[in-house]
C-alpha positions as CSV (number, residue, x, y, z in Angstrom):
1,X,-11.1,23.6,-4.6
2,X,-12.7,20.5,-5.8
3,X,-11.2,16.9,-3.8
4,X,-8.3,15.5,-6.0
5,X,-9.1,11.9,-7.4
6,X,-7.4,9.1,-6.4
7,X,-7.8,5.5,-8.3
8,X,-7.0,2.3,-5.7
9,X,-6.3,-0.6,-7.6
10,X,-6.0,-3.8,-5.5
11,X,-8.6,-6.6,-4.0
12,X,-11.8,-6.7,-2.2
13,X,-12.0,-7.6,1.7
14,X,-15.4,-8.8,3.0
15,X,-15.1,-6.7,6.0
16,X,-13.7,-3.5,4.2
17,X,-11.2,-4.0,6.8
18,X,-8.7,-3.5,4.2
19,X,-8.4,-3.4,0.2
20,X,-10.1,-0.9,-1.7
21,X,-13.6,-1.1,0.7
22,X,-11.4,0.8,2.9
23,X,-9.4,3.0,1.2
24,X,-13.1,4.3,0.0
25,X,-13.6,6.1,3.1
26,X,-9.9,6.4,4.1
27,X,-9.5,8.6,1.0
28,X,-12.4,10.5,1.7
29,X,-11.5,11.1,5.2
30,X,-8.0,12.4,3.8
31,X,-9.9,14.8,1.4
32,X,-9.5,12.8,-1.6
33,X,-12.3,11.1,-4.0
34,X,-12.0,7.2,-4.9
35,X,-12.1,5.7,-8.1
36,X,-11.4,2.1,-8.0
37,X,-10.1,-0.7,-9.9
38,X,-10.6,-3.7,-8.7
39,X,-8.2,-6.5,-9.4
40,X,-9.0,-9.5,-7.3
41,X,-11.7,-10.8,-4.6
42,X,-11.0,-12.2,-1.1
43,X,-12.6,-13.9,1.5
44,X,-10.9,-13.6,4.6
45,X,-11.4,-12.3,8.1
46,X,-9.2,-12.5,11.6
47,X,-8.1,-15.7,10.8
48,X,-6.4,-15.4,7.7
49,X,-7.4,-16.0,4.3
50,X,-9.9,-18.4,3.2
51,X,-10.1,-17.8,-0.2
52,X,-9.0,-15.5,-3.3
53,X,-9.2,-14.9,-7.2
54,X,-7.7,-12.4,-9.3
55,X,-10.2,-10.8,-11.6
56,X,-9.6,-11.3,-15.3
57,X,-6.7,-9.5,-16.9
58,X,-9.0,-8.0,-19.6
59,X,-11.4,-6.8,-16.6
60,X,-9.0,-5.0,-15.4
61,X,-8.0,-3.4,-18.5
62,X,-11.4,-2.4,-18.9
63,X,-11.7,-0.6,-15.9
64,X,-8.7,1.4,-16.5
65,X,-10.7,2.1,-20.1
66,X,-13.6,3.3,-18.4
67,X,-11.7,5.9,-16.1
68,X,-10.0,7.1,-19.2
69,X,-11.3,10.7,-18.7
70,X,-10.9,10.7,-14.8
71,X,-8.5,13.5,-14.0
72,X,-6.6,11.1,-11.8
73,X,-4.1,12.9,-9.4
74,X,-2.7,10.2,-7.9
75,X,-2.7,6.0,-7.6
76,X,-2.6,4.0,-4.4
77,X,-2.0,0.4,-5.1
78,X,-2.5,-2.8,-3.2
79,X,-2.7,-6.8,-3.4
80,X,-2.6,-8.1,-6.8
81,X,-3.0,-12.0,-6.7
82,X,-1.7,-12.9,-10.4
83,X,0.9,-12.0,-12.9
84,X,-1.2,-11.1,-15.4
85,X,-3.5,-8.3,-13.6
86,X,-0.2,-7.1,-12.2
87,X,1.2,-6.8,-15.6
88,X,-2.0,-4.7,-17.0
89,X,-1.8,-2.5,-13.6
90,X,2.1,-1.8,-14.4
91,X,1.1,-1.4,-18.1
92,X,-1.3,1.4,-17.0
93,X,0.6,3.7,-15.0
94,X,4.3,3.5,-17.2
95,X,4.6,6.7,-17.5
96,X,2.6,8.3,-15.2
97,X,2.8,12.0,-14.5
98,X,1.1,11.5,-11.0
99,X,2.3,9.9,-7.6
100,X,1.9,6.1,-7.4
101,X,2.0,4.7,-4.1
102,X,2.5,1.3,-3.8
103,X,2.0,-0.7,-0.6
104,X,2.9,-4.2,-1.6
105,X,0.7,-6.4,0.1
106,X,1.6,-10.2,0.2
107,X,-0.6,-11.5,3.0
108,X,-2.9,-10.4,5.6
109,X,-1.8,-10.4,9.5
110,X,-4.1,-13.5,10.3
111,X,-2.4,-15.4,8.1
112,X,-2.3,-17.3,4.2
113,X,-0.5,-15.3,1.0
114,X,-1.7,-13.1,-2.1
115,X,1.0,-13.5,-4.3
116,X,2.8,-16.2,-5.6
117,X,6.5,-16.8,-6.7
118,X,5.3,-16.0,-10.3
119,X,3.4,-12.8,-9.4
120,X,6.2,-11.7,-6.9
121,X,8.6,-11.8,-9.6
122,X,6.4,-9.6,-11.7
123,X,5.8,-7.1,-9.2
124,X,9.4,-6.6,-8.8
125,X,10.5,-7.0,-12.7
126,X,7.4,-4.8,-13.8
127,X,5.7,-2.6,-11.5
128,X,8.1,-1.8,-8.8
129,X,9.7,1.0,-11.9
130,X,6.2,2.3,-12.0
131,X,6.4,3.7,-8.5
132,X,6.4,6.8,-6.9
133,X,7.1,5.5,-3.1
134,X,6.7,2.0,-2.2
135,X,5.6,1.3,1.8
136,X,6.2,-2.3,2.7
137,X,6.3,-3.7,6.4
138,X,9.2,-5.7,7.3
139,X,8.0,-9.0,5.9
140,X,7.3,-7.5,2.1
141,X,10.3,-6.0,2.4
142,X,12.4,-8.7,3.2
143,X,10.2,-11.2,0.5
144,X,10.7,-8.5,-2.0
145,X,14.7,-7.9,-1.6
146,X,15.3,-11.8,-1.3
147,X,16.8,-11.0,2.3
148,X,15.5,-13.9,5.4
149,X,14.8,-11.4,7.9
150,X,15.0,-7.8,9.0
151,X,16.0,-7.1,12.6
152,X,16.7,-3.5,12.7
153,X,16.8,-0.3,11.2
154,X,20.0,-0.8,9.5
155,X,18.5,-4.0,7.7
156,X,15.7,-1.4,7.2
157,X,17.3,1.1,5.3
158,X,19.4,-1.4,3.2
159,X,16.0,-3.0,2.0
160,X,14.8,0.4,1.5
161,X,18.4,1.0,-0.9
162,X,17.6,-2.1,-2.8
163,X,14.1,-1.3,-3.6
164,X,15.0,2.1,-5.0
165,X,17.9,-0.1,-6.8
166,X,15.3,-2.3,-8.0
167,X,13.2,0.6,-10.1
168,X,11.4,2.5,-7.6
169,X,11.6,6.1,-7.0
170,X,11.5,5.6,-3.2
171,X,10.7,3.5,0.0
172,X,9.5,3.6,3.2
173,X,9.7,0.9,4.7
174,X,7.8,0.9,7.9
175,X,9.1,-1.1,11.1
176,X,6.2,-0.9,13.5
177,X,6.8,-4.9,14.0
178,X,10.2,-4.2,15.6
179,X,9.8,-3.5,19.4
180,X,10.5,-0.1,20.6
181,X,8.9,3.0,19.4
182,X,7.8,2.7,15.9
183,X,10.4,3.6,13.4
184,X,9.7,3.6,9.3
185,X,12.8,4.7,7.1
186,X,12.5,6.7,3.9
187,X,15.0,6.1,1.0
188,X,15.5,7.3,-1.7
189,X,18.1,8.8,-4.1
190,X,19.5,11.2,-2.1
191,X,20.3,9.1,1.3
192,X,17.2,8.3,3.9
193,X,15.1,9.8,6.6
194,X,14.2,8.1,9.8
195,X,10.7,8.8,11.2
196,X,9.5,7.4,14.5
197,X,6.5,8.2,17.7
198,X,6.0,6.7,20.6
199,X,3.8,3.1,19.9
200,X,0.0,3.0,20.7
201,X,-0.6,-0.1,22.8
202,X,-3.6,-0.7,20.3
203,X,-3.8,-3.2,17.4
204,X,-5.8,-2.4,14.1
205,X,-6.0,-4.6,10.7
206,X,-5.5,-2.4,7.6
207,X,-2.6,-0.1,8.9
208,X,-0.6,-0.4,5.6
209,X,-4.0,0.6,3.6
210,X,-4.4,3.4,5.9
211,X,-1.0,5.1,5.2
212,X,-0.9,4.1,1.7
213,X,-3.9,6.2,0.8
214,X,-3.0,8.9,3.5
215,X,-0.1,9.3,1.5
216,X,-1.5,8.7,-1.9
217,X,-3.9,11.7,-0.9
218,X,-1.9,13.8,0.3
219,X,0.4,13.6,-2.7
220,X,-2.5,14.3,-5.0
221,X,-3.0,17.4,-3.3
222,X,0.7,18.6,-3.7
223,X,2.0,18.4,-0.4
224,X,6.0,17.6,-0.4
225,X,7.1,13.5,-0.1
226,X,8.1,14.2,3.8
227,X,5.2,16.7,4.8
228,X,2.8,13.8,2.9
229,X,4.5,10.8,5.4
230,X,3.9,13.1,8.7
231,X,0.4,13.6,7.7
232,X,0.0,10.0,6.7
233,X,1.5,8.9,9.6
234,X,-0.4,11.1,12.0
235,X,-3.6,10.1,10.0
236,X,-2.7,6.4,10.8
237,X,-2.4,7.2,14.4
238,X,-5.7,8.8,14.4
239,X,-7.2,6.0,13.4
240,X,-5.7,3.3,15.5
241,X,-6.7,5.7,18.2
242,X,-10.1,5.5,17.4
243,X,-10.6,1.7,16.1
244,X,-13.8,-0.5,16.6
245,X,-14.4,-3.7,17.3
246,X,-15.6,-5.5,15.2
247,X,-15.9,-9.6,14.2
248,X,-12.9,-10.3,16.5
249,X,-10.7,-8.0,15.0
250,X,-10.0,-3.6,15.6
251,X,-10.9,-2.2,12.2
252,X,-10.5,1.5,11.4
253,X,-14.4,2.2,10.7
């Protein structure tokens, strides 16, 4: 059987730290093939941002054009820096008859912000319905439901409730910022699912790509919602396991 194709749509990352440079090789270690549609360039390292554009709106269109006959089996989204590439992103996939994960990135670690108030509100208002599962840390979580902070794993799950209130299918919202073992939480229609491991005393940038596409794989390859998060998350695992140094910073490959 031939690898499944999965299309990553978000920014660039110099490093390939994060952003579609990693989800390259991330899908391809999770079995998958990568198409790409790139939607934005960064410059940033540890430090933070230092810089970023969106690419034109029609540019991104066009990209979508030129994959028209890719049998695409699943989307993994990322950072989209304006409203009007987010808009042709969730233009593109109404409808969809495949998974699309979405892990709505806001900001790297180090520091500085993707997404503005404008493009925030179009993430929630248009491409938020578009998704399969949506995989936000704490803080996108929190920035995306309008809440101040989340503290626990009930402020979890009721972040997780009002993203499936706001149009997607499902959440997990991951909590590996909270001290303790790591916990995420799944919602979705039905009620919610707690998973948790004992924490790795290891850092690595790019954890959020990692699962994303670990799951977006996965999915494309027919595997159930909760048999694709174990295998994401033991995928994730793997790789912060076996990080590298690399310009100040543990980076998956």
């Amino acid at each position: 059987m031939s690898a499944p194709l999965v299309c990553s749509i978000g920014a660039s990352d110099p490093w390939n730290a994060a952003g579609v440079g990693l989800d390259v090789r991330a899908l391809d270690a999770c079995g998958a093939r990568a198409l790409t549609v790139v939607c934005g360039v960064t410059a940033q390292d540890r430090h933070g941002v230092h810089a970023a554009a969106p690419v034109a709106a029609s540019l991104v269109a066009a990209q979508f054009d030129a994959l028209a006959e890719a049998p695409v089996a699943a989307y993994r989204i990322g950072a989209l820096l304006d409203p009007a590439s987010a808009a042709v992103v969730a233009e593109r996939l109404a409808g969809a008859d495949v998974p699309v994960v979405y892990d709505p990135v806001l900001g790297p670690s180090g520091g500085g912000g993707f997404a503005d108030d404008a493009t925030r509100a179009c993430l929630i208002e248009r491409l938020l319905p578009v998704c399969t599962l949506v995989t936000p840390n704490l803080a996108e979580a929190a920035a995306l439901t309008g809440v101040r902070r989340i503290a626990d794993r009930d402020g979890m799950e009721r972040a997780g409730r009002a993203l499936v209130a706001l149009g997607a299918r499902a959440a997990l919202v991951t909590g590996g910022h909270l001290p303790g073992a790591p916990l995420d939480v799944y919602v979705d229609a039905h009620g919610s699912r707690d998973y948790a491991a004992p924490r790795l005393a290891l850092e690595l940038r790019g954890t959020g790509c990692l699962l994303a596409c670990a799951l977006a794989a996965w999915l494309a390859r027919g595997a159930s919602t909760h048999d694709a998060i174990e295998r994401a998350r033991a995928f994730v695992r793997e790789r912060i396991a076996a990080g590298v140094e690399r310009g100040g910073m543990r980076t998956a490959y």
